[in-house]
N, C-alpha and C positions, 0 to 999 in steps of 0.2 A: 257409319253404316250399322245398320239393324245386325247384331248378330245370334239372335237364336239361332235353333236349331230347324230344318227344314221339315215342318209337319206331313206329316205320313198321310195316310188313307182311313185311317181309324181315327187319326185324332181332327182331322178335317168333319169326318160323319160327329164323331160325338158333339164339335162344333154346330153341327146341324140340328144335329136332336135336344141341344137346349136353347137353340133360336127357335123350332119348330114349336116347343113347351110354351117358350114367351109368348110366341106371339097368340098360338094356340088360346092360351088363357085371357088372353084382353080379346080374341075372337078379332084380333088384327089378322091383312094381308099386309104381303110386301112386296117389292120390285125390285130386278137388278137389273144396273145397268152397267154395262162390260165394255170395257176397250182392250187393255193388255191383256184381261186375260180370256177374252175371245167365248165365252158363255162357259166357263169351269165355276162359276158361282152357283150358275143356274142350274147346271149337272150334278154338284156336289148337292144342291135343296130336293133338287127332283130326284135322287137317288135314292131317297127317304119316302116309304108308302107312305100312302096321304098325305103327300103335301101340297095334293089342291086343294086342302081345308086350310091353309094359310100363304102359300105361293102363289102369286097372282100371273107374274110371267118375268122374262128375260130378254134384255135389249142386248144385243151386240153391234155395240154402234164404233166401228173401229174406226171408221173413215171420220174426216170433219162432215162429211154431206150427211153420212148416217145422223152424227150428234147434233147437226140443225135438222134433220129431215123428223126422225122421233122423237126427240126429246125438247126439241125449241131454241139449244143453244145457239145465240147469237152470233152469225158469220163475222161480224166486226172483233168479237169478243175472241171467236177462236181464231183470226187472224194478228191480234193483237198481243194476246197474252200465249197463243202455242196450246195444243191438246193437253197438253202434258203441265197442267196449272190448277193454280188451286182455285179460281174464277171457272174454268168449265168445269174441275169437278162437281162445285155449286152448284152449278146450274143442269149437271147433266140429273143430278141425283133430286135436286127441286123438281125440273120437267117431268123425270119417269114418275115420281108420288104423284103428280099434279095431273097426266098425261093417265095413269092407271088407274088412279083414283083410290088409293089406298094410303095406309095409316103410315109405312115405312118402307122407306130407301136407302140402297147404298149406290155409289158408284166409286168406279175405279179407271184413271186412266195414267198410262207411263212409261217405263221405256223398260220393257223387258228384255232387251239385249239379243241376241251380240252386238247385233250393233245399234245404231239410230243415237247413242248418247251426246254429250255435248260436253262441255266444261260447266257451265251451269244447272244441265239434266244429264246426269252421268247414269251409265245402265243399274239401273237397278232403281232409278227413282221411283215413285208412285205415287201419285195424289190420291185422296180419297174424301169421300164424303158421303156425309150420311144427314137425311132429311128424315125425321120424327116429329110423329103430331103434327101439333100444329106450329113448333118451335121452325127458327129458321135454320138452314142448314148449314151443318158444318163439318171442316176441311181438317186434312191433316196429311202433313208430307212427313215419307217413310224412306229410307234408302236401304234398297237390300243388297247383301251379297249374296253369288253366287249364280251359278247359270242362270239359262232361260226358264227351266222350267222349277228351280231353285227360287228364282224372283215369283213366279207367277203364285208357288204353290203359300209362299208366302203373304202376298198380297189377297189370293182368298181365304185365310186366315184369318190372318188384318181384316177385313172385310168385314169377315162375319160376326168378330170378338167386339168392332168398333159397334157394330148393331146393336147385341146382345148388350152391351154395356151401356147405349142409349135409350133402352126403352125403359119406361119408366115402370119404375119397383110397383108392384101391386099392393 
């Protein structure tokens, strides 16, 4: 289990305002696409004046019908592999860049607890991925602890750092 510490409200913003810089400067947009943590991505970018000069918009596709309905993920796929995989995070965060039409994506989906976990997706898991340029997209499983809102604050964190650290150096 991930053990940092649970990011505040200042250090989620400063997280914003040097993803806001990046993208800013390649005159990128982006997109997020939200399952566990229910559009706090999209709240922590849009919390930032002007960030329709780089935020394009925010999915909250929590359901499976949202994540086929917006994003294109494949019904077989999310019957197959479960929300909560590193196959629909691919694909949820491929479809919002593809769907939006912009330079970068994240997505996020998982099991924020209390309950919903399993033995193999215990609460706190969370898939992620991130779709830059024209690179294909990629995946990365995180297990946090701590509450509900201990997991989520931590996976828009994760989120945002996985971005910032994907886009390419100027």
């Amino acid at each position: 289990m991930q053990g940092k510490s649970v990011p505040g409200d200042s250090e989620l913003a400063q997280l914003v305002d040097s993803l806001a810089t990046a993208l800013i400067n390649r005159g990128w947009n982006m997109v997020a696409a939200e399952s566990c943590t229910g559009g706090w991505i999209a709240k922590c970018c849009t919390d930032r004046a002007g960030s329709s000069a780089w935020f394009e918009r925010g999915l909250v596709t929590y359901s499976n019908a949202a994540k086929h309905d917006l994003l294109g993920v494949d019904v077989v796929v999310l019957e197959r592999e479960g929300a909560v995989s590193r196959e629909v995070a691919l694909r949820m965060a491929a479809g919002a860049r593809r769907r939006a039409g912009v330079e970068a994506a994240l997505a996020v989906t998982g099991v924020a607890g209390p309950d919903g976990g399993s033995a193999d997706k215990p609460v706190g898991t969370v898939w992620f991925a991130w779709a830059v340029g024209g690179k294909p997209a990629e995946a990365e499983r995180v297990v946090f602890a701590g509450d509900r809102e201990a997991v989520r604050r931590q996976t828009v964190a994760h989120a945002l750092r996985g971005l910032i650290n994907r886009l390419p150096r100027e």
